[in-house]
N, C-alpha and C positions, 0 to 999 in steps of 0.2 A: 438611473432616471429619477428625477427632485417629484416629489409626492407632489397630485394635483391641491390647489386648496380643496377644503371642506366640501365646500359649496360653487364648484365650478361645475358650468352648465344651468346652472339657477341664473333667472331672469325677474328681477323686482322693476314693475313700472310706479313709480312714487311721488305722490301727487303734493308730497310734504314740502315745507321751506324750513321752518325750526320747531322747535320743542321733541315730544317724544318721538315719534313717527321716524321725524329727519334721524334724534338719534339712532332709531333702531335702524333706518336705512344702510348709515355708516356701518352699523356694528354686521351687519350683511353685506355689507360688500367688504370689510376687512376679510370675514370669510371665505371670502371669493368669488361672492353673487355676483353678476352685471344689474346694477342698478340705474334702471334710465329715469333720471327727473322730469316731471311732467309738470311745465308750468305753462299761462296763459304771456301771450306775446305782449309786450310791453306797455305801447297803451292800451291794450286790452285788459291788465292785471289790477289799475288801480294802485293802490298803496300795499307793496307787497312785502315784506320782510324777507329781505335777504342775506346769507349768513356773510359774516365779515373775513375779507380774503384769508385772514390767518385764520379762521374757525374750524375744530377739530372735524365739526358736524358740517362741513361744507362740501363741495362736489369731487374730492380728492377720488380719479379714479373711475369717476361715473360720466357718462353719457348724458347728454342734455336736448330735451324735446320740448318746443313751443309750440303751444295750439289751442285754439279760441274755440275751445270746448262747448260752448255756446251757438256755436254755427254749425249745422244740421253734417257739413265737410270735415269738420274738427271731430268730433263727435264719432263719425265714423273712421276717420285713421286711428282715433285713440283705440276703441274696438277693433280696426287690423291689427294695431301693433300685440294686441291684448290675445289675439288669437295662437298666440306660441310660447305666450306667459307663462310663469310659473303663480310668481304674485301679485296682487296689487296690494299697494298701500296709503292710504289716504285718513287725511285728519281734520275733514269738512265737517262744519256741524252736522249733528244726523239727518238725513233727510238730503241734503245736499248735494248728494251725488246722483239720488235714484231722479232727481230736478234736472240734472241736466244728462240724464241719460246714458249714465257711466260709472251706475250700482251694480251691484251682486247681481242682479236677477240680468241684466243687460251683458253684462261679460260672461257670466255662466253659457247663454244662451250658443257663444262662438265661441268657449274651451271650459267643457265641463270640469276639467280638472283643475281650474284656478282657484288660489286660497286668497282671498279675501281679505284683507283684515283692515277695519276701523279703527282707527286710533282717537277718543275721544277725553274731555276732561269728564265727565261721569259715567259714560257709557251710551249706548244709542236706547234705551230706557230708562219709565224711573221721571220723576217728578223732578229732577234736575238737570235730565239730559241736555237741553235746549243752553243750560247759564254758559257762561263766557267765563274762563276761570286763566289761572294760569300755577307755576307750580308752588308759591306759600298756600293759592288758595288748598288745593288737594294736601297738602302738608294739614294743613288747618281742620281740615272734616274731618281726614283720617287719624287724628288725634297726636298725631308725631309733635304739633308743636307743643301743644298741653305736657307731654310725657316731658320733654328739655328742657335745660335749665334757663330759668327767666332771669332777665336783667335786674337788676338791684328794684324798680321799683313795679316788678311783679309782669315786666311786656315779653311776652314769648319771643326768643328770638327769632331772626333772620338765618336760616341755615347757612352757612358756606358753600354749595353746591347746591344745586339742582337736583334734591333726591327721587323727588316726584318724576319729573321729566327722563332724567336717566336710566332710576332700579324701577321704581312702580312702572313707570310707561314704557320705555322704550326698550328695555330688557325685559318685560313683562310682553311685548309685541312681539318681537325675536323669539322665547320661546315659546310662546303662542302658536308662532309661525313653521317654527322647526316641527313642533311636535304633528300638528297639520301636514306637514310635506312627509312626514313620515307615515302619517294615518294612510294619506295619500297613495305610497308605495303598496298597504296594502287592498285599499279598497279599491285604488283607480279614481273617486273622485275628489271634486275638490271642495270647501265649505267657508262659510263665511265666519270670522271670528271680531268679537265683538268686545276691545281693548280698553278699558275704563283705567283710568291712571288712579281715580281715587280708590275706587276696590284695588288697586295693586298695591296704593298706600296700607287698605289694610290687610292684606300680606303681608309687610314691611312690620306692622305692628302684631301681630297678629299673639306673640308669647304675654304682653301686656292686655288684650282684649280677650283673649281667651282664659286668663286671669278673673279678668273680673265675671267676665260669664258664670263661670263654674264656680266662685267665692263670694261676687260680689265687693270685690276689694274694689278701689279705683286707686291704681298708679295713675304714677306724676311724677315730679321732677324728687326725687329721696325715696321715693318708694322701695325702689331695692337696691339689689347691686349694680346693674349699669344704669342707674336713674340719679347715683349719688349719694346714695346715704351711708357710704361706709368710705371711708379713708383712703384706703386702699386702692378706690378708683377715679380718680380725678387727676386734675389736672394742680402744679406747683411752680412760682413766680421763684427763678434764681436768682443770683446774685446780678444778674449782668440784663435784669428787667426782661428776659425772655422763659420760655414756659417748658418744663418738662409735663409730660405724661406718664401716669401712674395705672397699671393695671393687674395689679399683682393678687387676683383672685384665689389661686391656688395657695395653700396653706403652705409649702417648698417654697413657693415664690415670694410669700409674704415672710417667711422666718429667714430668709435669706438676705431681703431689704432690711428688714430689723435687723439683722446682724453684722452688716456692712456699716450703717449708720449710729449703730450704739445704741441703738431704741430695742435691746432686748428684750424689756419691761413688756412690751406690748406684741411681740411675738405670738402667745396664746390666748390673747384679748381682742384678734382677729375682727372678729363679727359680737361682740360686744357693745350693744348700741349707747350704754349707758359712758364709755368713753372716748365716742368720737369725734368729738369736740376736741380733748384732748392729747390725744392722735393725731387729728390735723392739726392744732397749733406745734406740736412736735416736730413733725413732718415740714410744715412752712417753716420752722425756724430753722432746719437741717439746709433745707434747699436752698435758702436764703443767704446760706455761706462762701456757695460754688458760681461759677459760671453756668450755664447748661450744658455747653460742652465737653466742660471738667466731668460734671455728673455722668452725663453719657459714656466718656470714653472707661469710669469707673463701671457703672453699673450693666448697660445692654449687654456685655456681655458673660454680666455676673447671676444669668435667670432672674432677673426679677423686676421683671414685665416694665421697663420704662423705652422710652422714645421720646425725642425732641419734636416739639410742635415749630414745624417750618413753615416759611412761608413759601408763597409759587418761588420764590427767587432763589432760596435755597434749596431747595426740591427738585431742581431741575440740573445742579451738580452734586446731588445724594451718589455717590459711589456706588451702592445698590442698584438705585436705577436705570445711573450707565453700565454695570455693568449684565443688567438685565436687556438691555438693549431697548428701554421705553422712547429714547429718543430717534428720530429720523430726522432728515433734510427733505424741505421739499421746495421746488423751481417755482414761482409765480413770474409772469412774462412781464406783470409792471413793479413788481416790490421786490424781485431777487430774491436771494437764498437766505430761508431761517429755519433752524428747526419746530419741528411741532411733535406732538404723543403721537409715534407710533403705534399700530394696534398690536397692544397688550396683552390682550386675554389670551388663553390658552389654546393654541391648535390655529392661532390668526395664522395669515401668510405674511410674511411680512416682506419687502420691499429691499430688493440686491442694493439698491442709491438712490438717490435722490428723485423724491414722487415729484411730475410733474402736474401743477394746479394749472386748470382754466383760466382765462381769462374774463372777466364780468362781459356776460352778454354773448358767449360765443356759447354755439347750440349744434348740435349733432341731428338735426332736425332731418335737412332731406335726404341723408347718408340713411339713416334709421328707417325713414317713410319708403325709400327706393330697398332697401333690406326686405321691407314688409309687403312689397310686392304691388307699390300704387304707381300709377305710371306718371314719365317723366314732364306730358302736359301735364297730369293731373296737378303734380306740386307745385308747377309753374303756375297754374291759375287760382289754385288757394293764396299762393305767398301774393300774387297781385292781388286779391280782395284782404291782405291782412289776415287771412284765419291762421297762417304758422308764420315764424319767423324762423 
């Protein structure tokens, strides 16, 4: 008999559309949660950001609820549906929810053992609570751009992913949330958690700030070893204009790349700062010989910490990660069959064929609402005044 997922029998109602929340939603129902979306009926929503049919963080899997949470009838189905919950997830400015009547203190009241949790850019306190951010800005306070290395005329970069949104926030929700379902198990109730994406950023940094606390040092982009200032970790322009990576920390690893390349000289000159200058002109003129792919098929698997910098186009026929199984198929009823990232992480459940996606606009409303125990005029007369779709 095939092992239940992790998290089957868990119920997430999620008030999210994108950024951290929506990620941590996904990352809960890859687990196994039933996550129902909870949005407002269309011209009731305004302008609302909707994730794009192929988005990882889209409704793959989930239930969909519309309801004009603003109408004293909305209000209260959202509260039935809430009454058998496990969680709620929501990432309204603060203040937002307890306004329309479908905060903490309001859902407690009809299942004490519901876990809460806010997902905010600074948190529901705090002389910033209130700003409007998104994820450079939390990159920014939390010092991660400061710490990278800056473009030629000193402008902190643009990340390549969403690290805020992703590890600070929406991984930073999920185990907020876990740990809660588990407090849960023992206490019986349930509590409200309070998910700052910027304090997750400084999690994220926290080996560089806890540095400078206790020294008074301030890293930045050369400060140490993974900031740049030694040779040994960066990144190398090959023959064929595309980039290897270099992270050969260990002194094995580093005496191993020098002695593959002929650069024995600088074997025990490792972390010698007065030569790494030239060390790296060494190093780019070795790399500068090869293809990348010549150098990789020599080096990854000669220990000494290298890998090719792919792009998405390549990375998605990495041999590894089909043969990890990161790819799946999934059915959309107007764009047909493409694959997308299957859930990944460890202990996911992941999907026998091809996941079938929703189609924009289509809603598991009064399937959900007759579930929850409201009767079959009731929904007929809400959906005639508009409050659900």
């Amino acid at each position: 008999m095939p092992t239940p997922p992790a998290l089957d029998g868990v119920r997430v109602l999620d008030f999210s559309t994108v950024g951290p929340a929506a990620r941590c939603a996904r990352t809960l129902a890859d687990y196994g949660a039933e996550v129902v979306k909870i949005g407002a009926p269309p011209k009731k929503s305004g302008v609302q950001i909707e994730p794009v049919f192929h988005a990882y963080a889209g409704h793959r899997g989930m239930r969909r609820v519309r309801l004009d949470l603003k109408a004293p009838e909305g209000r209260n189905a959202f509260l039935r549906l809430a009454t058998d919950a496990d969680v709620v997830l929501e990432s309204f400015r603060p203040g937002v929810v307890d306004r329309l009547g479908v905060g903490f203190d309001a859902v407690r009241e009809v299942n004490p053992r519901i876990v809460y949790c806010s997902t905010s850019g600074f948190g529901q306190t705090g002389p910033a609570a209130l700003r409007a951010g998104h994820d450079i800005n939390y990159l920014a306070v939390g010092g991660y751009l400061d710490c990278s290395e800056p473009g030629v005329d000193g402008k902190p970069p643009i990340p390549g992913a969403t690290v805020a949104d992703s590890a600070a926030g929406g991984m930073h929700a999920v185990i907020a949330i876990l740990a809660a379902l588990l407090r849960r198990e023992k206490t019986g109730e349930g509590e409200r958690l309070d998910v700052s994406v910027a304090d997750g950023v400084l999690s994220l940094m926290a080996l560089y700030i806890d540095e400078h606390l206790a020294t008074g040092a301030e890293p930045g982009p050369g400060h140490g070893v993974l900031t740049g200032r030694y040779a040994f970790y960066d990144t190398y322009r090959c023959a064929d204009g595309r980039w290897l990576s270099l992270g050969a920390i260990e002194p094995h690893f580093w005496a191993n790349l020098c002695r593959i390349l002929d650069l024995g000289k600088w074997a025990s000159r490792q972390m010698d700062d007065t030569v790494q200058d030239e060390i790296r002109a060494d190093l780019c003129a070795r790399f500068a010989e090869k293809d990348r792919d010549v150098w990789v098929a020599e080096l990854a698997g000669a220990d000494t910490c290298v890998a090719p910098v792919q792009s998405v186009a390549e990375l998605v026929s990495d041999p590894q990660f089909e043969a990890r199984g990161a790819f799946s198929e999934a059915i959309h009823p107007e764009h047909g069959t493409f694959r997308q990232v299957a859930p990944v992480l460890a202990g996911m459940h992941k999907p026998d064929g091809p996941v079938a996606l929703p189609a924009a606009g289509t809603t598991d409303t009064e399937a959900l609402l007759r579930e929850a125990g409201l009767a079959p005029d009731a929904i007929a007369r809400m959906k005639e005044e508009g409050v659900l779709a």
